[in-house]
N, C-alpha and C positions, 0 to 999 in steps of 0.2 A: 803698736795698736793705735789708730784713729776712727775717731767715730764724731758722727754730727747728731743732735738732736734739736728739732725745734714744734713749736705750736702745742698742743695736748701731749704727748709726747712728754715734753718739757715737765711736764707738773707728776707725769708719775714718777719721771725717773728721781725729783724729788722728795715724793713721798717715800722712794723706794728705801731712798739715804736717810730720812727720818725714822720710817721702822727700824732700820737697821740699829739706829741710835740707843733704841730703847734696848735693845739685845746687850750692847759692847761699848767700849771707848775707842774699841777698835775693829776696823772692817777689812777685810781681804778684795785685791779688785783683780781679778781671776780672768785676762779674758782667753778664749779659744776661738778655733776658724768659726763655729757655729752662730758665737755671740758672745754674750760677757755676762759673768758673776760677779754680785755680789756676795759675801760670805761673813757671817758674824757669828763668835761663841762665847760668852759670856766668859768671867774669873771664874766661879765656880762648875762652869761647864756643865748645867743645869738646863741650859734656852742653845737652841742653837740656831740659824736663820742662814737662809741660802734664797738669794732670786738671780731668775735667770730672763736675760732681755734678747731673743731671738736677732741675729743681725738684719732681720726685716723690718724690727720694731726702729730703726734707726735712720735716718737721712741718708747717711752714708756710714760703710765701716769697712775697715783694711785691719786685718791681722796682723799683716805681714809689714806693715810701712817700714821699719825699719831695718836696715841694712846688717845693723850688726846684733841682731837677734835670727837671722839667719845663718847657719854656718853649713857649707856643703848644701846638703837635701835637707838638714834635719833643723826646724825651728825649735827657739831656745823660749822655753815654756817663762812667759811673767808670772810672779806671785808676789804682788805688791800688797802688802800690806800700813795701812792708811792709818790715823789720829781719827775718830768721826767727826771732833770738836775742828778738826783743819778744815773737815769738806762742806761741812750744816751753814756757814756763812752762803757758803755760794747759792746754794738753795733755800735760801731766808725767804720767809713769805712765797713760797711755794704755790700759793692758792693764784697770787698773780702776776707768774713769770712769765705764764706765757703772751700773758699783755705790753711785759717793758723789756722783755729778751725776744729776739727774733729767731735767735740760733743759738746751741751751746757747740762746742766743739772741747772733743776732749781727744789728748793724746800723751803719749809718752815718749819722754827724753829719758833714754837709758841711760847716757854719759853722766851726767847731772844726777840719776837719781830722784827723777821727777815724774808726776804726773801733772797736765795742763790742763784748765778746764780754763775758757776761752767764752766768755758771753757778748756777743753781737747786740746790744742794746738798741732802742731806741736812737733817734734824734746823734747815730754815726756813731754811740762811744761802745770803746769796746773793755773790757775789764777781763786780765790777765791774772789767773792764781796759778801758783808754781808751788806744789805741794808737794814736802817729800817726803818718799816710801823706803819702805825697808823692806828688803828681797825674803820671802818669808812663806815656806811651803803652808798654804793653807790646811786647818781642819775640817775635817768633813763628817757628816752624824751619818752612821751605818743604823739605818730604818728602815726595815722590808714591810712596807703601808697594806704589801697584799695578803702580810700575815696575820691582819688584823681581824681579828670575827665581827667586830663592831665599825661602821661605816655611818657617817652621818653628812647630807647634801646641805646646804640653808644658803641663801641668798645672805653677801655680804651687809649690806642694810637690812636685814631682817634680823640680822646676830647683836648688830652694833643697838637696836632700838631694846634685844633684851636685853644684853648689858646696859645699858645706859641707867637702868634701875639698882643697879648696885653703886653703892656711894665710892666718893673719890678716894675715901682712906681705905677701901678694903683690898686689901695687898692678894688675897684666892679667894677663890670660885670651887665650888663644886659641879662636876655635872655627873648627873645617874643615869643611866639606859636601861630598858627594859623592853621584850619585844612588843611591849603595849603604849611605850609613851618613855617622853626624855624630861629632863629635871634638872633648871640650875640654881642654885641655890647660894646662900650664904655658907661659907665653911666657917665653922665654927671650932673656937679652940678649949681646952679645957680650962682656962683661966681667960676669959673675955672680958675684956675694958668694958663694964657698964655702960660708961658715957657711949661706948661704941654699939650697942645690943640692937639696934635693928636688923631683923630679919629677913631674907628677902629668899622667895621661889617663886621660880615662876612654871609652869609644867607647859611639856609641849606633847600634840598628840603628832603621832608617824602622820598625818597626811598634811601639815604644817612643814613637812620639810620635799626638797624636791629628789631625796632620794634616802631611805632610812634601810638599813639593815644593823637587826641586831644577834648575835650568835651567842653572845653570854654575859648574861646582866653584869653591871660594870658600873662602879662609882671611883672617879678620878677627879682627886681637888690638884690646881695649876694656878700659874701665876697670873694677873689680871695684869701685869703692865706690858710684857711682851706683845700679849693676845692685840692690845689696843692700839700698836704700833702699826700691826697686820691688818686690823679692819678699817685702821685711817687711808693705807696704803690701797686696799681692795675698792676703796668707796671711789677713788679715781678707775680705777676698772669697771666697776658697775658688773661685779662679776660674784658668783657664788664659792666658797670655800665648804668643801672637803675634810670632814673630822674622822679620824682613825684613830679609835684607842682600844685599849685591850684593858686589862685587870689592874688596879691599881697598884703604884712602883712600876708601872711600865710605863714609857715615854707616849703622849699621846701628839697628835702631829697636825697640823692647820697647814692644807695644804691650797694654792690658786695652780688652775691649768687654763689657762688662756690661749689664745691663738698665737700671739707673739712674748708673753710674758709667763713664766710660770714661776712658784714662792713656795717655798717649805718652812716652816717652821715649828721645829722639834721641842716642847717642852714635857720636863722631867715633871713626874707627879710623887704627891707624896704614898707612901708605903702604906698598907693597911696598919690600924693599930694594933693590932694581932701578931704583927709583924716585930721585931725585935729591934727593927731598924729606923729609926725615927726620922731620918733625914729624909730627903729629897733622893729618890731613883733620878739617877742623870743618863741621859741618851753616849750610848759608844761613842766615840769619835776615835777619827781615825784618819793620818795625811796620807794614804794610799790613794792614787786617783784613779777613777775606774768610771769609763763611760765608754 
């Protein structure tokens, strides 16, 4: 696999490895003839995250460059599995790569064991990382989004502005739907740190979003650090996300559909308290690949 990136370009595929950060220690770099995955599942297998960078969204890109990933007709599928801590240097200050990098070029040396990411800087220098993977059939979160009765549209900056009113130490979010109006709120636990007691809702009415269907009222509390990785990542998009949840303990899902990028990210909610089960419902996964 070879592929080039440069200019705007540059700074999503940045953000893209930063979300990813927030999910894992570890990322899956998944490419096929179409384009290339990223793929990340948390230790508890709780947050799951998948984007996909269409081979249009790219300068240039070859599947097939190397000779011995070919064998007869049948290409020999990568599943590199990456350190995030190894890749997050190369994309350090993201906001302004595409000012002191002209061009990134990434590729892979099977023999070695490597993946290359290759930055054409400025003033001729060029900066070489040779990062190495371990062959590693990725996971994948099994989410049918169209089984969902609840659908929610919102402009990625229209999401981030009402989060931004919940404080930095609040680890979940509630949100409620109803077919009258949506609701996010502070989740609250039955022993709350005083120092911490700020409360925070903010209510939304169905025509504040640009697409609202609800099919059965639904209160799902989720984790607020993943969420934030995705709307850092969208805000280079300038694009709206996609909310599919269902009844709580069911996985709810933040999804981007872009023209040449699309992003899933699957997080577990917690169970009703009614429920017996106190923990976190976590999203299926499963390494069968199916596209």
């Amino acid at each position: 696999m070879k592929c080039g990136i440069g200019g705007p370009q540059l700074r999503v595929f940045g953000r893209a490895v930063y979300a990813l950060a927030r999910i894992s220690d570890e990322f899956w770099f998944d490419p096929i003839e179409k384009g290339l995955f990223l793929r990340s599942v948390n230790s508890s297998r709780s947050a799951y995250a998948c984007i996909f960078f269409s081979s249009m969204f790219f300068q240039h890109y070859s599947w097939r460059n190397s000779p011995e990933l070919c064998l007869n007709e049948n290409s020999v599928r990568l599943k590199c599995k990456l350190t995030i801590k190894a890749v997050l240097p190369v994309f350090r200050y993201s906001n302004s790569l595409e000012k002191n990098v002209n061009k990134c070029n990434i590729y892979t040396n099977f023999k070695e064991c490597h993946i290359v990411f290759q930055l054409f800087c400025k003033h001729g220098i060029v900066k070489t990382h040779n990062l190495s993977f371990q062959e590693c059939e990725p996971l994948q979160a099994v989410f049918a989004k169209h089984l969902c009765p609840n659908v929610l549209k919102i402009h990625s900056r229209q999401l981030s502005d009402i989060l931004i009113h919940f404080p930095t130490y609040q680890d979940e979010v509630t949100l409620s739907v109803t077919p009258l109006k949506a609701c996010f709120k502070t989740y609250v636990e039955d022993e709350m740190d005083f120092a911490k007691e700020m409360r925070t809702k903010i209510h939304l009415e169905p025509e504040e979003f640009e697409y609202f269907q609800v099919g059965v009222d639904s209160e799902v509390t989720f984790c607020l650090k993943e969420l934030k990785g995705l709307l850092a990542f969208a805000d280079t998009l300038s694009t709206s996300i996609s909310v599919h949840l269902d009844v709580s303990g069911k996985p709810v899902a933040f999804i981007i559909e872009d023209m040449m990028v699309e992003a899933s990210f699957v997080l577990a909610t917690l169970a009703d308290i009614e429920n017996k089960e106190s923990s976190h419902h976590s999203p299926h996964l499963s390494q069968e690949q199916k596209r």
